[in-house]
C-alpha positions as protocol buffer text, in pm:
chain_id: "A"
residue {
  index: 1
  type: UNK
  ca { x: 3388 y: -613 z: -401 }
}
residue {
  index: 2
  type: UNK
  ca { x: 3056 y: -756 z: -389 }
}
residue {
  index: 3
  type: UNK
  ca { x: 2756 y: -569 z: -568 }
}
residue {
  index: 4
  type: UNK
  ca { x: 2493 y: -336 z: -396 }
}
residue {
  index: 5
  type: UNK
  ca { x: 2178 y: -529 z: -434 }
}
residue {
  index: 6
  type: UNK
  ca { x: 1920 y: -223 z: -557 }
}
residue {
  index: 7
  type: UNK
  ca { x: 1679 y: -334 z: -240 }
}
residue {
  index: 8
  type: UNK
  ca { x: 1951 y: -389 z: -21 }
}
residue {
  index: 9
  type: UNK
  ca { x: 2014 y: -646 z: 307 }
}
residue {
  index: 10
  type: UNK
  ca { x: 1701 y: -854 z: 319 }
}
residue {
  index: 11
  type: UNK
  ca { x: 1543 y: -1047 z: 574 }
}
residue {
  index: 12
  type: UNK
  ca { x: 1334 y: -1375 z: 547 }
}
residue {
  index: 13
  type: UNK
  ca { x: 1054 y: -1467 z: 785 }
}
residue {
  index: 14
  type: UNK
  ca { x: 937 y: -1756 z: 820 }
}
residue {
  index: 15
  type: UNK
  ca { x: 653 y: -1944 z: 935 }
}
residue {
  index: 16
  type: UNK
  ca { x: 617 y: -2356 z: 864 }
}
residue {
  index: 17
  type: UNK
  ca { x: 609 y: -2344 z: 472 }
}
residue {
  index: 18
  type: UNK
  ca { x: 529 y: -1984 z: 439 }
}
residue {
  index: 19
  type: UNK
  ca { x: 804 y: -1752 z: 346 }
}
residue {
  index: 20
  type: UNK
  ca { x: 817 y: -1339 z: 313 }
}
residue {
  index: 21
  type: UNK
  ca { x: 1085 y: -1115 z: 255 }
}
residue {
  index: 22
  type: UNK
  ca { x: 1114 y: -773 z: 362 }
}
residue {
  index: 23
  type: UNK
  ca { x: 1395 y: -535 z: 236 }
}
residue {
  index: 24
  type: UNK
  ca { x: 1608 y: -250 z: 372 }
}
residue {
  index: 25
  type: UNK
  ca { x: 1547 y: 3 z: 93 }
}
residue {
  index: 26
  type: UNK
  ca { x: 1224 y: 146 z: 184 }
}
residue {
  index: 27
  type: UNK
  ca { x: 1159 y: -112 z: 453 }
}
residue {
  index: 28
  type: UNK
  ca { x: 901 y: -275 z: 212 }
}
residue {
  index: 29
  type: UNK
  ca { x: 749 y: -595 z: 105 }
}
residue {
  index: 30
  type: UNK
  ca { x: 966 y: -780 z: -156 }
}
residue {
  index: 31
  type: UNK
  ca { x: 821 y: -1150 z: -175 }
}
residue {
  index: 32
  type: UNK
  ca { x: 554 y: -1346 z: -21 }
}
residue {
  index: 33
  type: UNK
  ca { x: 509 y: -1742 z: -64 }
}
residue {
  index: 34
  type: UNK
  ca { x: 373 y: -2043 z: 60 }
}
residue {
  index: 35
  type: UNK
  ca { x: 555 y: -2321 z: -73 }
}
residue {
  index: 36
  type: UNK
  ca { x: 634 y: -2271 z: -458 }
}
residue {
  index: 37
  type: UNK
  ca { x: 289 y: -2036 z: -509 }
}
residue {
  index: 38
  type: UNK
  ca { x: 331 y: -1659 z: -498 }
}
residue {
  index: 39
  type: UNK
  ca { x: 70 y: -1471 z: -296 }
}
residue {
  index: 40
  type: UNK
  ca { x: 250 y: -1103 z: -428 }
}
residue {
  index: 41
  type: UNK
  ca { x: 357 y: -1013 z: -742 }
}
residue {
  index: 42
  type: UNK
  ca { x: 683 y: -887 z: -575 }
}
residue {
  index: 43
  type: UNK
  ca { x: 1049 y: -858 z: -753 }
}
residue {
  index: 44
  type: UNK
  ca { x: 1353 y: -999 z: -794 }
}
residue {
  index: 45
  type: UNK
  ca { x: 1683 y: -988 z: -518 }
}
residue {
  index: 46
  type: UNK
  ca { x: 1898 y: -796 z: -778 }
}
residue {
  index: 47
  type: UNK
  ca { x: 1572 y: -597 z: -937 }
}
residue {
  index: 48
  type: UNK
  ca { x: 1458 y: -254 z: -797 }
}
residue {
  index: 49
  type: UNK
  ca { x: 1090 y: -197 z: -679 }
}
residue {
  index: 50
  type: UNK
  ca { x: 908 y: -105 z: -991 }
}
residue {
  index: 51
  type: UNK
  ca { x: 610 y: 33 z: -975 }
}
residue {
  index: 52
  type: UNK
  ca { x: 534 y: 95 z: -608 }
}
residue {
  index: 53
  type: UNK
  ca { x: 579 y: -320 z: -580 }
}
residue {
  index: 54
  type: UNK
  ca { x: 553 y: -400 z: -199 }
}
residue {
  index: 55
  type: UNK
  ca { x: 710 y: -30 z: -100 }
}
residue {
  index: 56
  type: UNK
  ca { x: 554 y: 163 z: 196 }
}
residue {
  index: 57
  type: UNK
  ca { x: 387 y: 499 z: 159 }
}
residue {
  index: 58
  type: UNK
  ca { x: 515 y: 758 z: 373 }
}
residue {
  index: 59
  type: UNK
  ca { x: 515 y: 987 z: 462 }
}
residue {
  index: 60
  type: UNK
  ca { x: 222 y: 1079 z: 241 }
}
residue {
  index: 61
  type: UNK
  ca { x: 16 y: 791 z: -8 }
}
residue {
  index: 62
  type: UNK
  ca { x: -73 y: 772 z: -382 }
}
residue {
  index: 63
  type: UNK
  ca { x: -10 y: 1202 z: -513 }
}
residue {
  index: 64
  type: UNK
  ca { x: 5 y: 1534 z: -443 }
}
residue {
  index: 65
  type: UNK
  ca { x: -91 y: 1764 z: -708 }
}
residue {
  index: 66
  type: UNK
  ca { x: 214 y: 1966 z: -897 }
}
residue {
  index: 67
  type: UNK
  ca { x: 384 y: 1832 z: -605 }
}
residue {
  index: 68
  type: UNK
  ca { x: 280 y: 2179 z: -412 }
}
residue {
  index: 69
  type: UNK
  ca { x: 68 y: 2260 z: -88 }
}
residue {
  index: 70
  type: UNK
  ca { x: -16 y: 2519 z: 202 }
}
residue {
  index: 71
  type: UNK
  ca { x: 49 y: 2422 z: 529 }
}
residue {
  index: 72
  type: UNK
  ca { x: 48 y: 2650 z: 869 }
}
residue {
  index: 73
  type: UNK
  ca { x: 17 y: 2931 z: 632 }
}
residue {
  index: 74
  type: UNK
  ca { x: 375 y: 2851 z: 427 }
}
residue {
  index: 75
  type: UNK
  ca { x: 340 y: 2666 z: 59 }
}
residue {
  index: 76
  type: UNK
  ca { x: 612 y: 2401 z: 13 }
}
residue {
  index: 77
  type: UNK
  ca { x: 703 y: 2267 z: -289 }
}
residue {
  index: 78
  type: UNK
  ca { x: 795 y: 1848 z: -331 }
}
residue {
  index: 79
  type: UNK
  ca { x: 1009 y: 1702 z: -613 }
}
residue {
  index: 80
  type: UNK
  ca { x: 793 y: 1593 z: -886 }
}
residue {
  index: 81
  type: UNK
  ca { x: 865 y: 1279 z: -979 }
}
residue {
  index: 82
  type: UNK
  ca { x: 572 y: 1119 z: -1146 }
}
residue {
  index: 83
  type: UNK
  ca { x: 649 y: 1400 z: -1431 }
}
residue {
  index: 84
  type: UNK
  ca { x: 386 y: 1288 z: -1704 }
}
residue {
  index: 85
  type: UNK
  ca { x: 122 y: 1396 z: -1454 }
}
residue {
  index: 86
  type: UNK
  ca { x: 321 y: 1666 z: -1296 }
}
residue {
  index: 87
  type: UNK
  ca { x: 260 y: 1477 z: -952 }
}
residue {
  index: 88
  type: UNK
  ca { x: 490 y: 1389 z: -632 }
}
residue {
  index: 89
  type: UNK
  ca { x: 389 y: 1059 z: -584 }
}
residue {
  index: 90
  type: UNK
  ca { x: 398 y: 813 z: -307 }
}
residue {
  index: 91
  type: UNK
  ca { x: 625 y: 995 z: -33 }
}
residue {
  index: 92
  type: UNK
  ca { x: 938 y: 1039 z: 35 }
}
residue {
  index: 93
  type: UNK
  ca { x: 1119 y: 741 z: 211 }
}
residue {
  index: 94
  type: UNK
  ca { x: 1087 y: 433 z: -56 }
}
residue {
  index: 95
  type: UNK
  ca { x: 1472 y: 494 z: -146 }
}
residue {
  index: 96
  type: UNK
  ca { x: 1588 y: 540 z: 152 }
}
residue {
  index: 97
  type: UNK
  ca { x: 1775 y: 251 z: 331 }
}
residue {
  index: 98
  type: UNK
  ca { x: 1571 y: 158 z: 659 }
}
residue {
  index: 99
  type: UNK
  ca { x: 1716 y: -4 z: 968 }
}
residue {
  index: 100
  type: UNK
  ca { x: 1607 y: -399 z: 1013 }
}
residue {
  index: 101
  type: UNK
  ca { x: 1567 y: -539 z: 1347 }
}
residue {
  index: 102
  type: UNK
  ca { x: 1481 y: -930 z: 1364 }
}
residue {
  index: 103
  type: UNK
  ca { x: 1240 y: -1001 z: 1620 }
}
residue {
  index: 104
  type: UNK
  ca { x: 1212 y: -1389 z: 1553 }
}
residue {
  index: 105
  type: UNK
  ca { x: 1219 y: -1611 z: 1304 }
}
residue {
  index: 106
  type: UNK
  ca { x: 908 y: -1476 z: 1151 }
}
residue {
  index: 107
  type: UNK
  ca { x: 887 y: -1083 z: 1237 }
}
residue {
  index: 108
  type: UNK
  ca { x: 1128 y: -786 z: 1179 }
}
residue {
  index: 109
  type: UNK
  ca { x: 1081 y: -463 z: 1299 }
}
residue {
  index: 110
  type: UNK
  ca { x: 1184 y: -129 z: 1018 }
}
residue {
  index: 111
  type: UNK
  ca { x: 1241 y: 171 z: 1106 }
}
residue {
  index: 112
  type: UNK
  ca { x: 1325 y: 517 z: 975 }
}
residue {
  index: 113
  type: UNK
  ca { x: 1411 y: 895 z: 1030 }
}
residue {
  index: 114
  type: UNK
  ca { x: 1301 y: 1113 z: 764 }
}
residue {
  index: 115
  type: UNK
  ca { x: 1440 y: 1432 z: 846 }
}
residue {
  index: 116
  type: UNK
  ca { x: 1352 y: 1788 z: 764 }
}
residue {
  index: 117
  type: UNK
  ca { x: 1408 y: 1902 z: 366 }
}
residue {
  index: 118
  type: UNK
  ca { x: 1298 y: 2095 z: 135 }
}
residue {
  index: 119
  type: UNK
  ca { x: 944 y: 2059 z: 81 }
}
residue {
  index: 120
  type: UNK
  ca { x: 868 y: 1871 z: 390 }
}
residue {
  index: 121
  type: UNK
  ca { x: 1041 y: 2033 z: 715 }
}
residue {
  index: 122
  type: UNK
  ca { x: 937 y: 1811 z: 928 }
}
residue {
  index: 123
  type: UNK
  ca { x: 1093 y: 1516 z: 1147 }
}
residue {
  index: 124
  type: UNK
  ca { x: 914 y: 1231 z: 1163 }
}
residue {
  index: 125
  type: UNK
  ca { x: 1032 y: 863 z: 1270 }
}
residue {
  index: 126
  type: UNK
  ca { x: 823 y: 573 z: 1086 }
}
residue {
  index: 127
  type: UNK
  ca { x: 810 y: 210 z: 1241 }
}
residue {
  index: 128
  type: UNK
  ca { x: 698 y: -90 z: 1044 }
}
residue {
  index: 129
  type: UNK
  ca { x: 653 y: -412 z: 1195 }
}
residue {
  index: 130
  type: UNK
  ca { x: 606 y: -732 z: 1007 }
}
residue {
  index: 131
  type: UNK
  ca { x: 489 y: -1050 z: 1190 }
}
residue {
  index: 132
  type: UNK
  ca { x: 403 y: -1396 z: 939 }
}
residue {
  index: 133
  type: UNK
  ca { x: 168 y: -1636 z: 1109 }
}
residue {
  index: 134
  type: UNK
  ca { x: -35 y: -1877 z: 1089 }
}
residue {
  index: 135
  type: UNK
  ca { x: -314 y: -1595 z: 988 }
}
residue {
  index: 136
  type: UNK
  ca { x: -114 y: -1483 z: 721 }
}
residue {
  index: 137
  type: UNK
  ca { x: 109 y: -1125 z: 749 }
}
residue {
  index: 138
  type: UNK
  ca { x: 23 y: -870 z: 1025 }
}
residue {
  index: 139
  type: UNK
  ca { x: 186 y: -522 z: 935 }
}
residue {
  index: 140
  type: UNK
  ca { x: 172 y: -242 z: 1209 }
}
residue {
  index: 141
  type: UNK
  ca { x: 282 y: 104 z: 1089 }
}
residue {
  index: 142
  type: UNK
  ca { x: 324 y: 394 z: 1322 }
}
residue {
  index: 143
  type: UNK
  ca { x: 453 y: 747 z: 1261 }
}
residue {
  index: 144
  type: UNK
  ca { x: 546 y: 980 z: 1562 }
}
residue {
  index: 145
  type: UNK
  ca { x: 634 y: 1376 z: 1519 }
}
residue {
  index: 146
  type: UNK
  ca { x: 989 y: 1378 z: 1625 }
}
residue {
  index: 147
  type: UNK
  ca { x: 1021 y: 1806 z: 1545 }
}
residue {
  index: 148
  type: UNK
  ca { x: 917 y: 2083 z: 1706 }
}
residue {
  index: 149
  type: UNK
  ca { x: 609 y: 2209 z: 1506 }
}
residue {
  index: 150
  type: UNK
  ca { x: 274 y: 2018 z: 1403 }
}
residue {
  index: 151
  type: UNK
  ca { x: 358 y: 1775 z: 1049 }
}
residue {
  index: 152
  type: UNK
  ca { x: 118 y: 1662 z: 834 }
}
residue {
  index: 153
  type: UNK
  ca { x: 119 y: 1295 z: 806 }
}
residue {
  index: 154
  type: UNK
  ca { x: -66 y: 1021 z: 593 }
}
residue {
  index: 155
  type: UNK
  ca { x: 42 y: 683 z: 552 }
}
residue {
  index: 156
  type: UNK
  ca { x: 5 y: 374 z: 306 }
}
residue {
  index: 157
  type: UNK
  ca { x: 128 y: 58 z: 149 }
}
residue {
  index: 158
  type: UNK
  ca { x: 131 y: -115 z: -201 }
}
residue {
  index: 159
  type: UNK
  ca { x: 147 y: -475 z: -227 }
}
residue {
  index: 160
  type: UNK
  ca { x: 30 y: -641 z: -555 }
}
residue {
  index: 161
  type: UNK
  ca { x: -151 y: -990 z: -514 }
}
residue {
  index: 162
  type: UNK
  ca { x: -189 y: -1271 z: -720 }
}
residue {
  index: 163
  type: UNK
  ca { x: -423 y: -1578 z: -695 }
}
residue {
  index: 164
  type: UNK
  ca { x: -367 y: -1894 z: -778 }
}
residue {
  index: 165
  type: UNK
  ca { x: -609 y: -2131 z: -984 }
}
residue {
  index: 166
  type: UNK
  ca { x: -699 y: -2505 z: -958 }
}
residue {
  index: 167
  type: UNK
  ca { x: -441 y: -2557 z: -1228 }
}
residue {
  index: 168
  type: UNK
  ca { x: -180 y: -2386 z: -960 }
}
residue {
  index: 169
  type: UNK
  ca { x: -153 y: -2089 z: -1281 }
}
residue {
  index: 170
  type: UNK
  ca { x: -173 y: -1771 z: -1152 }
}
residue {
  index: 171
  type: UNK
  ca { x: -537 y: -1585 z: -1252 }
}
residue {
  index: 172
  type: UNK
  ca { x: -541 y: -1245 z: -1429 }
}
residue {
  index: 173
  type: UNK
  ca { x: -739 y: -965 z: -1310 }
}
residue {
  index: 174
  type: UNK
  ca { x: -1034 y: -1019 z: -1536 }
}
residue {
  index: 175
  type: UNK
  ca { x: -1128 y: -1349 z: -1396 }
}
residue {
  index: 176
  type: UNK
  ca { x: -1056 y: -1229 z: -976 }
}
residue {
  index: 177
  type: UNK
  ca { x: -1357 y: -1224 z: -793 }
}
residue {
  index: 178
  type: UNK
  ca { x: -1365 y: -943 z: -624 }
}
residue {
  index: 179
  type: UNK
  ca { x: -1521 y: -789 z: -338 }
}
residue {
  index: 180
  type: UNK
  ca { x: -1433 y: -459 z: -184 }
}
residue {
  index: 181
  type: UNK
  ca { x: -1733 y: -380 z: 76 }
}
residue {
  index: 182
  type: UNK
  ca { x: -1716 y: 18 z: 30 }
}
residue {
  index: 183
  type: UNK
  ca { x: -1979 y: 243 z: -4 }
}
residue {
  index: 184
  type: UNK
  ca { x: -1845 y: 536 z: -175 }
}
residue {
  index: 185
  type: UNK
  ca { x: -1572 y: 623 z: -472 }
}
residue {
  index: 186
  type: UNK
  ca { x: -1353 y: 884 z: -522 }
}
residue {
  index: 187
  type: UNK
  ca { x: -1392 y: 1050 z: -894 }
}
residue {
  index: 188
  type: UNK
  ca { x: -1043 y: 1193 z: -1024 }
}
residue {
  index: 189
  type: UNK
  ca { x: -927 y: 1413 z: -1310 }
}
residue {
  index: 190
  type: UNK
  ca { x: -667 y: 1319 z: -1623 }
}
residue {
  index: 191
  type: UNK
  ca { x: -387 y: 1359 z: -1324 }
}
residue {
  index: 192
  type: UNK
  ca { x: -546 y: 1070 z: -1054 }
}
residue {
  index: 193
  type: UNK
  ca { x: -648 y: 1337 z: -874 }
}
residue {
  index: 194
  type: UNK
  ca { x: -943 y: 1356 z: -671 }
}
residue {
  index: 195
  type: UNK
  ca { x: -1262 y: 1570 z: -784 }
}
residue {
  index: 196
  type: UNK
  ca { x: -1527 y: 1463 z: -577 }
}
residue {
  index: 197
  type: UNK
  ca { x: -1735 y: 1126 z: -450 }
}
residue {
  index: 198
  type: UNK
  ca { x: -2000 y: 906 z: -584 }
}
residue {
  index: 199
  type: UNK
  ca { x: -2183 y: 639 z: -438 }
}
residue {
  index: 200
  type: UNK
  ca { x: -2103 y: 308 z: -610 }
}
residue {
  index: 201
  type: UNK
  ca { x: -2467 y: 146 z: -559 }
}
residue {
  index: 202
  type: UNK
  ca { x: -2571 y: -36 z: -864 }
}
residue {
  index: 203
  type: UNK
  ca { x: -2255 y: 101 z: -1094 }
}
residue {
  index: 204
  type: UNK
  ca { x: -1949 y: -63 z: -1231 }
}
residue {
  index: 205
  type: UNK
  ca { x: -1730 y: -4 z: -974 }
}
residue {
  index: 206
  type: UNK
  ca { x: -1961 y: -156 z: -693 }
}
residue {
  index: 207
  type: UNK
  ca { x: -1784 y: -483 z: -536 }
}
residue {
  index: 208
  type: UNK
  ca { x: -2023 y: -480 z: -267 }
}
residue {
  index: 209
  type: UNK
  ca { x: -2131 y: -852 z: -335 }
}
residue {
  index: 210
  type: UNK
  ca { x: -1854 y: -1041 z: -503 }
}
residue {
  index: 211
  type: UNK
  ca { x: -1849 y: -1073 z: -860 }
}
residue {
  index: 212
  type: UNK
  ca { x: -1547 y: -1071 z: -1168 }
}
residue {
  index: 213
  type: UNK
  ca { x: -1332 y: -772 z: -1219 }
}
residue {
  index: 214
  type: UNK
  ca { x: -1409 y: -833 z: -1598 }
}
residue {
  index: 215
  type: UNK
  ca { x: -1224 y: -575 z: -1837 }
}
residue {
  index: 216
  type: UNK
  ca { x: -1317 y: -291 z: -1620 }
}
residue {
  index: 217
  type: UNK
  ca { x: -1031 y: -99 z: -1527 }
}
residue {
  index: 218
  type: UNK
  ca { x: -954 y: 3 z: -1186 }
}
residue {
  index: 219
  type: UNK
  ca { x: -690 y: 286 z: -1046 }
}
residue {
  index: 220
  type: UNK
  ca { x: -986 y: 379 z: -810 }
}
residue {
  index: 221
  type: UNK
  ca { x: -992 y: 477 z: -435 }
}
residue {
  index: 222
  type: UNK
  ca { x: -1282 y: 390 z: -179 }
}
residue {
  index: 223
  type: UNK
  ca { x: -1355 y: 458 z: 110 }
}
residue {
  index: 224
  type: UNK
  ca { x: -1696 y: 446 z: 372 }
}
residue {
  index: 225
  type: UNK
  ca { x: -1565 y: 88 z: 414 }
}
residue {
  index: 226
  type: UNK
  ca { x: -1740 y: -143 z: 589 }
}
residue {
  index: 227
  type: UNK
  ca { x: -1624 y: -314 z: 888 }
}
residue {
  index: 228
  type: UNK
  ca { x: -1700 y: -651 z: 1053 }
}
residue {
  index: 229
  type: UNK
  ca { x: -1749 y: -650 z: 1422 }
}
residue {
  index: 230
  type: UNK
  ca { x: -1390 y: -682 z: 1512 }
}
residue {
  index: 231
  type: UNK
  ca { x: -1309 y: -321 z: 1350 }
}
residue {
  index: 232
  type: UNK
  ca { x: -1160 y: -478 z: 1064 }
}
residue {
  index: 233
  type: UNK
  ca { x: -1268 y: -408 z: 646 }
}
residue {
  index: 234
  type: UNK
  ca { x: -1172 y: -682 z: 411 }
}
residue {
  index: 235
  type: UNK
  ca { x: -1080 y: -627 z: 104 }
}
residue {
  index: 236
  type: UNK
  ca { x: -1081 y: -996 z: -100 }
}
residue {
  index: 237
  type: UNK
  ca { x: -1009 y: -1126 z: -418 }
}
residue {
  index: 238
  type: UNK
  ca { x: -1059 y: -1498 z: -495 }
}
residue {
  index: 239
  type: UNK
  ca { x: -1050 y: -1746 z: -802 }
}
residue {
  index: 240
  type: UNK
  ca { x: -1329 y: -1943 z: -926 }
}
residue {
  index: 241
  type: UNK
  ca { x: -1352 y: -2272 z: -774 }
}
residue {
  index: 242
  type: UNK
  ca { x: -912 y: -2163 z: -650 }
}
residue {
  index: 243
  type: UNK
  ca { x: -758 y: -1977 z: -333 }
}
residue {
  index: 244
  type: UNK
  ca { x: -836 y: -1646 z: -207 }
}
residue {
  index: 245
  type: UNK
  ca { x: -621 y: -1380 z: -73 }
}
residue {
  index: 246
  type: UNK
  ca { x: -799 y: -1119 z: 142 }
}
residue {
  index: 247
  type: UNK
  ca { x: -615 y: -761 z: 265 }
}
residue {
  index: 248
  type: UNK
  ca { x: -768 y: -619 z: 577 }
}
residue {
  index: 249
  type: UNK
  ca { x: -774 y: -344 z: 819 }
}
residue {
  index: 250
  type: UNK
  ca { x: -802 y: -166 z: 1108 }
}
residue {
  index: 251
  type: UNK
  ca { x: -1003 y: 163 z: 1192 }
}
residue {
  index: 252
  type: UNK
  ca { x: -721 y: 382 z: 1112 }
}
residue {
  index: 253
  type: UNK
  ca { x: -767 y: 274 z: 738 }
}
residue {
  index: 254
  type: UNK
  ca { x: -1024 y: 448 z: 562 }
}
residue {
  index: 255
  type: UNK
  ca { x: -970 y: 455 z: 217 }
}
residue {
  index: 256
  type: UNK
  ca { x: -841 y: 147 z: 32 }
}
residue {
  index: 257
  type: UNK
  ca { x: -689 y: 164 z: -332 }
}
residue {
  index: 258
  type: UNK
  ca { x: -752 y: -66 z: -609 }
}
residue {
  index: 259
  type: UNK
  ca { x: -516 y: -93 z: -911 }
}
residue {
  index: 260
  type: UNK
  ca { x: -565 y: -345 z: -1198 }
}
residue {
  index: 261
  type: UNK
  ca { x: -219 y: -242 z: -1353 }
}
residue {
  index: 262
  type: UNK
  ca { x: -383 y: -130 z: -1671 }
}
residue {
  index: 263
  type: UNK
  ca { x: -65 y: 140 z: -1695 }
}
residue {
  index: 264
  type: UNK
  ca { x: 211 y: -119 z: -1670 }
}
residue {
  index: 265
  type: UNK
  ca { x: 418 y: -317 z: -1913 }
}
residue {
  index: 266
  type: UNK
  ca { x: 236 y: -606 z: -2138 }
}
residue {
  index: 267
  type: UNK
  ca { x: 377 y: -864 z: -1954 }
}
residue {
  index: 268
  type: UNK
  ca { x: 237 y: -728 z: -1611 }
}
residue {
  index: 269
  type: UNK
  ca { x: -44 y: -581 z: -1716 }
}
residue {
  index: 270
  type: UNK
  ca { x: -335 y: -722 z: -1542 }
}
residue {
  index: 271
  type: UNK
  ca { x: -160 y: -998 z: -1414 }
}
residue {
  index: 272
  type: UNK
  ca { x: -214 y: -877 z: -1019 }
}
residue {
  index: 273
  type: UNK
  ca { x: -430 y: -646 z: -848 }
}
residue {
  index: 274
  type: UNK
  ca { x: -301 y: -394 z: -596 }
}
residue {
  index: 275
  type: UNK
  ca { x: -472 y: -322 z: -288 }
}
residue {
  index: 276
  type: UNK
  ca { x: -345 y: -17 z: -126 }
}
residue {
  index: 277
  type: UNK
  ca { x: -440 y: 71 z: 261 }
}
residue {
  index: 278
  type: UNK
  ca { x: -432 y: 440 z: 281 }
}
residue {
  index: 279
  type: UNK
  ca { x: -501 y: 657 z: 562 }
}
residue {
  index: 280
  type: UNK
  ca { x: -574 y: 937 z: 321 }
}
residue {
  index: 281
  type: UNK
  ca { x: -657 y: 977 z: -45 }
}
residue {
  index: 282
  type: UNK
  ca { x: -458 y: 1138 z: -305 }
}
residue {
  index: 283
  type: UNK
  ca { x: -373 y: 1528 z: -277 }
}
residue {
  index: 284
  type: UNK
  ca { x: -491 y: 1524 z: 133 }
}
residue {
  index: 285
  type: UNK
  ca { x: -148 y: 1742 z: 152 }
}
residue {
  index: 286
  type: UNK
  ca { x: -396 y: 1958 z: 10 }
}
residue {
  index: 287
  type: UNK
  ca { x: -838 y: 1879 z: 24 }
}
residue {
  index: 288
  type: UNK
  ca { x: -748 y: 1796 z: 396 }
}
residue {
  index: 289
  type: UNK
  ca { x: -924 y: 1420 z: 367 }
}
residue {
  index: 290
  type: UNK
  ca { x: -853 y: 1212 z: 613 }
}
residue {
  index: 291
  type: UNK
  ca { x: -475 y: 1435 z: 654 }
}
residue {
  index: 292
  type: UNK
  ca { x: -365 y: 1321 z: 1057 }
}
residue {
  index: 293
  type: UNK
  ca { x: -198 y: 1643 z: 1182 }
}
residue {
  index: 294
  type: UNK
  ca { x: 79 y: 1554 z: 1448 }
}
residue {
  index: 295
  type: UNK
  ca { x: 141 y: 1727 z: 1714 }
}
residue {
  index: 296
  type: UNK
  ca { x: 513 y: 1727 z: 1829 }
}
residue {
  index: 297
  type: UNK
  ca { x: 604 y: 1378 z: 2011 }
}
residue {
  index: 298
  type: UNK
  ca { x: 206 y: 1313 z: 1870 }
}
residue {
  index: 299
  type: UNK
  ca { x: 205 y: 937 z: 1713 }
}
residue {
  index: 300
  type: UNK
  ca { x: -49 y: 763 z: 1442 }
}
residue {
  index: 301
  type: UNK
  ca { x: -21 y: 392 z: 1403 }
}
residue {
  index: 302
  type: UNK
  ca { x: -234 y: 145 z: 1260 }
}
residue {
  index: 303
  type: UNK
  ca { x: -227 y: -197 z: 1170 }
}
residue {
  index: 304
  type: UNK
  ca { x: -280 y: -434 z: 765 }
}
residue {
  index: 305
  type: UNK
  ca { x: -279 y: -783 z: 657 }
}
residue {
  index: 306
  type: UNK
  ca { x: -311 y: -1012 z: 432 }
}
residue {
  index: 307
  type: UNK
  ca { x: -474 y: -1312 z: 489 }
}
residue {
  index: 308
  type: UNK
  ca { x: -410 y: -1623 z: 182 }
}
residue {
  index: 309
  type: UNK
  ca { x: -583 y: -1925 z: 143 }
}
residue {
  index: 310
  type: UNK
  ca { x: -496 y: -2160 z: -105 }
}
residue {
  index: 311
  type: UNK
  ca { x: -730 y: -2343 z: -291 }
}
């Protein structure tokens, strides 16, 4: 008997010498190439998703405080299962195994039921399609409220980039130039979660203009992005003198995540930056920000890229 592979029956687009795999555990984002250099810092076949790698967000992003909020007047409580924080982190489908539908040689269409439990008893059906082109990867993500009472519903995704150098190396964090053209931060507490905003004019964490990540250290949401006159924020992260790779999106994104991966092993630490789409900050389950309400048969979709150019 053959082995379950932990991310399950994959599927390869492809489009001339660009190649991107998406899985059926979690419907996400395993690998993305063009020729032999990486563009994400995805995972093995046989490995599981560590650390959020590639995975989808649904159907809530980034935490929810002691994993417990008030909706329609009832408290729920969510498995907590970033337990050092005392968190429930990143949703609930990541594990599940997602239905694939090829569309073409270079798109496949996921999908998934999450169904009423406890905690979150609500139906909701989540579609994910993935088109490769010669513009990169177009994601579209849509939710639609398939029960019979409103759901609270936020949405997000976690790929990790890398850039590659003249040398064709791959470029650590600290020397990524980086621009993330967003107005305001969100401050957070010992357990990532949100306290309040500040305006990043003329502090570390403004990436207005481009400029090196340096050793700062970065787990740290923004949001009033700005947006170029096709309704689309870039997010963009470039090598001196090497490629770029640039994340962007549409209206329905308004925050935008950016991890350094100070928290992860030595040998990934700071070797990729994540840049997170989010439709809502951490704990909106419970502040409200940016939350989308659904109304039965109600749907919220929106649409990511990413965008590589090689240098």
């Amino acid at each position: 008997m053959e082995a379950l592979a932990p991310s399950g029956r994959q599927v390869e687009l492809v489009h001339a010498d660009s190649r991107v795999t998406i899985t059926e555990v979690g419907g996400g984002l395993r690998e993305y190439r063009i020729g032999a250099a990486p563009v994400l810092d995805g995972y093995d076949a046989d490995a599981m998703a560590s650390r959020g790698r590639g995975q989808l967000l649904l159907p809530w992003p980034n935490r929810i405080a002691n994993g417990r909020y008030t909706f329609g007047g009832t408290t729920h409580q969510l498995p907590v299962n970033e337990v050092a924080l005392g968190n429930a982190s990143h949703g609930l489908t990541r594990w599940s195994a997602w239905e694939l539908e090829r569309l073409g040689p270079a798109a496949v269409r996921a999908t998934f039921i999450l169904r009423a439990q406890s905690g979150y008893p609500f139906a909701i059906g989540f579609a994910t399609e993935y088109h490769l082109g010669a513009d990169g990867l177009t994601v579209t993500m849509t939710a639609t409220n398939l029960g019979s009472q409103p759901a609270p519903v936020g949405m997000g995704a976690h790929p990790y980039l890398m850039i590659v150098g003249t040398d064709g190396s791959t470029v650590r964090a600290d020397d990524v130039e980086l621009t993330i053209p967003a107005g305001t931060r969100l401050e957070t507490d010992d357990r990532s979660i949100p306290t309040g905003a500040q305006e990043v004019a003329g502090g570390p964490f403004d990436f207005r203009r481009p400029r090196p990540v340096g050793s700062l250290a970065l787990d740290t949401c923004y949001t009033d992005l700005d947006r170029d006159p096709d309704g689309r924020s870039r997010v963009r992260l470039s090598a001196p003198g090497g490629g770029s790779v640039t994340v962007w999106m549409d209206e329905t994104w308004q925050y935008v995540q950016v991890f350094t991966g100070d928290t992860l092993s030595p040998q990934e630490r700071r070797r990729s930056i994540a840049v997170e789409p989010l439709t809502c900050p951490a704990n909106a389950f419970n502040s409200g920000d940016g939350l989308r309400v659904l109304d039965p048969a109600d749907s919220v979709g929106g649409t990511w890229g990413i965008q590589p150019t090689l240098g």
